[in-house]
C-alpha angles and dihedrals in degrees: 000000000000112000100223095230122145149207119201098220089219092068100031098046082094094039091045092055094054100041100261142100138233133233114301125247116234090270142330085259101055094060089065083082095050107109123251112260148182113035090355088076126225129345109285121278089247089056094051089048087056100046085051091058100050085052097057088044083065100041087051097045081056106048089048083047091060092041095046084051086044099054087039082059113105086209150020117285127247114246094256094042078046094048087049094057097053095049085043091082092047091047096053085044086053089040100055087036089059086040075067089240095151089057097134079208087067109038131099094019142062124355104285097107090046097056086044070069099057080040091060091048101055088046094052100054092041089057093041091058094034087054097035092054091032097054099020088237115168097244102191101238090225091072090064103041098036116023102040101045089048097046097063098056094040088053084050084050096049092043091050088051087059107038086055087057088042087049099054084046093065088041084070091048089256121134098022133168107220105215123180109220118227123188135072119317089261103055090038091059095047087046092056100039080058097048079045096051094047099036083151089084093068096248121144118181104201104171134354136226101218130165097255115023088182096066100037096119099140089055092040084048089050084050094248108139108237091208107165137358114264096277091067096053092114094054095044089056092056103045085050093057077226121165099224150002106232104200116210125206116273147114097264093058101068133155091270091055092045101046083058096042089057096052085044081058095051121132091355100102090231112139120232111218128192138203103209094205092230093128112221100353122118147206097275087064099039117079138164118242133171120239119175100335085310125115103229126188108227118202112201121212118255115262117243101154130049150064089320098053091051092048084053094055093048099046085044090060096033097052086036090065095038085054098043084052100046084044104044097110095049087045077062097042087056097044099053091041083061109049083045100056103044145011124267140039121344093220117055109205127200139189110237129165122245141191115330095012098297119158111217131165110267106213114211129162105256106260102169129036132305091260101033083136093061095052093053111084086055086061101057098107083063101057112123089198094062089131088060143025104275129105114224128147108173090220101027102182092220104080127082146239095264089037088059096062088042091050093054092049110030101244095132085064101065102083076064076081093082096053087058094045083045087055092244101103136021135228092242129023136080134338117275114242138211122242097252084059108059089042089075093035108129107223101263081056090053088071089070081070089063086084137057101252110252139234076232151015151148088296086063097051096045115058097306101195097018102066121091125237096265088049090055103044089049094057096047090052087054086052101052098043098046098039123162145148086246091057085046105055083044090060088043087049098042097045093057088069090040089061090053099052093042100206130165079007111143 
């Protein structure tokens, strides 16, 4: 699959050129919401709407910051203290404005706008104590310890409120980017079968460059338009009317290709947009450095050692026993549903393989029969993952009538709980195999194995029993190659509202 990354042609003309690249974008998606720009004239009406938007979410989240410090004072500010909390809502405007958080680029899509946030946060009480020491000014402590910790979640809220709006927008085909694809047939399709998947981002691919135009069955039979060869991507563009070029990897689309097709692009507003070919690796890895006068694109190495893991560990254990604790009626409740409604134990424990290759006892509460192992084999025939190794069937006739319920909201999954309190699971990574499994794992699929499988993951957030094996075992390895806390807290936050709307649960 095509890693989404993405390169702006205004800032990789000259890294093109020389062979490199330049820093990567968030994500190949998140570029679909950038403004058009150069002989194309200004962002669209609806994108400035949006941006204003955002803006007033902000100034009212802080507005309603500074009132909720000034009804916690026990008594009236002074006029400077006043003074400071009605510049307070302009300042955190000009903060997230310099965290760069209205960049079109960056709005309605991955967390980028919501770290420029946590950017603003950061600037804001750095400046509060640097003014407040530099010209002895009497800052009200509440405003530190109120109004900005609480700003900065009530502007993520806001924002959230209106990317969801923005979101169900694009569902019905509104607010699109049009992009042409460029690449062989192969790479193109895969290209558009992701935009497709994730319309949400605001990507529609209306016609494709390929090598041979003439022998593009599989894109004509996708209902993408195969228009020109690859030398005639710029024109294409044009005649489209089309927002970007979006460049898959592939051999044919070379440095040399690209240098021209940037210059072809030249003063037309249209967006050049490259796959970089590093499958499954993101922005956080990949980094410019100079080399002898030449712009070169390094590739760290994942991160699977250090002071965060060992923050991970510790938050894993310390968040499995509060919830436990905040859970443990409903962990009854369960219990007891489960032994009424069926014969047999109340726990089902299975043996799935960890990190390293270490084989530990998965506790989940019993959701089929007693002997849903036995049966099967019988029901083979039935299996929708048949192009993988995974066993689903969408109404196995195994589980029960209380595992039903469990299954479509997760609830058969909490005693998982335990394994991460007991360090052999975590709350997020991938999804924890069976042993057959990993015996006929190829060796890219073994990585998956350099992390503790998690309660939840990408692959939860992002269909659970409805992806296919391929799809699976490309978002775990995402996962496991771009790991951080950050990506972490994004899958927690996300599968909460998985669970409630209960799709591809079964």
């Amino acid at each position: 699959m095509i890693d989404t990354q993405v390169r702006r042609a205004g800032r990789t003309r000259g890294a093109v050129a020389a062979g490199g690249e330049t820093r990567p974008l968030p994500a190949f998606r998140a570029a679909a919401a950038s403004p058009r720009s150069g002989a194309r004239g200004s962002e669209p009406g609806w994108l400035r709407r949006y941006v204003i938007a955002v803006a007033g979410t902000d100034l009212c989240a802080a507005i309603l910051a500074a009132i909720t410090e000034s009804f916690l004072q026990l008594q009236m500010p002074a006029p400077r203290s006043a003074a400071m909390f009605v510049a307070f809502p302009l300042i955190w405007l000009l903060l997230v404005h310099l965290s760069r958080g209205y960049e079109p680029g960056q709005l309605g899509a991955g967390s980028e706008e919501f770290r420029s946030l946590l950017r603003a946060g950061v600037l804001v009480m750095a400046g509060i104590s640097v003014l407040s020491f530099a010209f002895d000014l009497h800052v009200p402590r509440g405003l530190v310890l109120v109004a900005v910790p609480l700003v900065v979640p009530l502007s993520a809220v806001g924002r959230y409120g209106l990317r969801r709006g923005l979101h169900a927008m694009r569902a019905q085909g509104r607010y699109m980017r049009t992009v042409v694809a460029v690449g062989r047939e192969q790479s193109v399709l895969e290209l558009v079968e992701q935009v497709r998947r994730e319309s949400y981002y605001g990507m529609k691919i209306v016609a494709a460059c390929v090598p041979d135009p003439a022998s593009s069955g599989l894109l004509r039979a996708a209902g993408i338009r195969t228009i020109a060869d690859l030398t005639s991507a710029a024109a294409t563009a044009r005649e489209l009317d089309a927002d970007a070029v979006a460049v898959t990897s592939s051999s044919e689309t070379a440095a040399s290709f690209l240098r021209r097709l940037s210059w072809d692009l030249e003063g037309t507003g249209v967006e050049l947009l490259v796959a970089p070919g590093l499958m499954e690796v993101a922005g956080p890895r990949m980094h410019v450095r100079s080399f002898i006068g030449l712009p070169l694109l390094q590739v760290e190495e994942p991160k699977f050692t250090g002071p965060q893991r060992i923050v991970k560990q510790a938050l894993d254990r310390l968040v499995a026993a509060a919830f436990i604790a905040l859970v443990c009626p409903v962990l009854l409740a369960v219990a007891l549903a489960v032994r009424v409604d069926s014969p047999g134990p109340v726990l089902f424990r299975q043996v799935r393989i960890g990190q390293g290759g270490r084989e530990f006892q998965m506790l989940k509460f019993r959701s089929m029969v007693a002997d849903a192992e036995a049966r099967r084999a019988a029901l083979l025939d039935r299996n929708q993952n048949a192009d993988g190794l995974l066993f689903k069937i969408t109404d196995d006739p195994r589980v029960t009538r209380v595992g039903r319920v469990l299954r479509r909201f997760s609830l058969d999954e909490l005693p998982q709980l335990f394994n991460v309190l007991a360090g052999q699971m975590s709350l997020v990574g991938p999804r924890p195999p069976l042993p057959e499994e990993v015996a006929l794992y190829d060796e890219p699929v073994r990585r998956r194995l350099l992390v503790k499988p998690g309660l939840t993951g990408l692959w939860q957030v992002s269909g659970r029993s409805d992806l296919a094996w391929d799809d699976a075992v490309r978002l775990d390895l995402r996962y496991v190659e771009n790991w951080s806390l950050s990506l972490d807290l994004l899958i927690l936050w996300k599968t909460a509202f998985a669970v409630i709307r209960a799709r591809g649960a079964y």
